[in-house]
N, C-alpha and C positions, 0 to 999 in steps of 0.2 A: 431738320426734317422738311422735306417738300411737302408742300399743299396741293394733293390732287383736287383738281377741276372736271369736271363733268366733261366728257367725249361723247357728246350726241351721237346718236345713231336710228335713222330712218329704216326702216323693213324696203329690202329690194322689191315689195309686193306692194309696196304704197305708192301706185297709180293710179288712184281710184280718185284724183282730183281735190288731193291735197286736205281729209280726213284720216287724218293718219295722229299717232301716238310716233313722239321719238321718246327713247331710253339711252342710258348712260350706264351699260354694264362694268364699265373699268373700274366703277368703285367698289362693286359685290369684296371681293374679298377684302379688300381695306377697313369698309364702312359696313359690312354686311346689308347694304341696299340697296334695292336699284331705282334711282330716281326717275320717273316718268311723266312728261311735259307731252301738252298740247302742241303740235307742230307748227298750226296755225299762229301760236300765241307763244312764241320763244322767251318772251318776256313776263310771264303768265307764272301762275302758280304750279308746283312740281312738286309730285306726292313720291314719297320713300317707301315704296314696299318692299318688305322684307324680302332678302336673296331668296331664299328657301322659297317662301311662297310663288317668287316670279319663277321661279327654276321650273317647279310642279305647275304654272302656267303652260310654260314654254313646252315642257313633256306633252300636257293636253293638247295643246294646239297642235304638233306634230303627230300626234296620235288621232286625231278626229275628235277626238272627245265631246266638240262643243259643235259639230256639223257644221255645213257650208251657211255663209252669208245668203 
């Protein structure tokens, strides 16, 4: 069996001078989690939240749910 490794991934919306969150959704279905790292800090600590939870993020935020910055 292969070892999936994390596939970072930036928001096309993260121009806002490099405060941004990357996430590594390729593990959701393997690991059910999605890993998410400081951008600034690649080497830094990376919290696992549950698929399910980040999924019901991702919905809100496409939804409004959390209103503009």
């Amino acid at each position: 069996m292969t070892e999936q490794h994390p596939q970072w991934f930036t928001s096309s919306y993260s121009s806002n001078g490099g405060d941004c969150v990357e996430v590594a959704v390729n593990l959701a279905a393997s690991r059910d989690f999605v890993p998410v790292r400081d951008s600034k800090c690649a080497g830094g600590p990376v919290v696992g939240v549950p698929a399910a939870a980040f999924s019901a993020f991702v919905a809100g935020v496409r939804a409004g749910t959390f209103g503009a910055a």
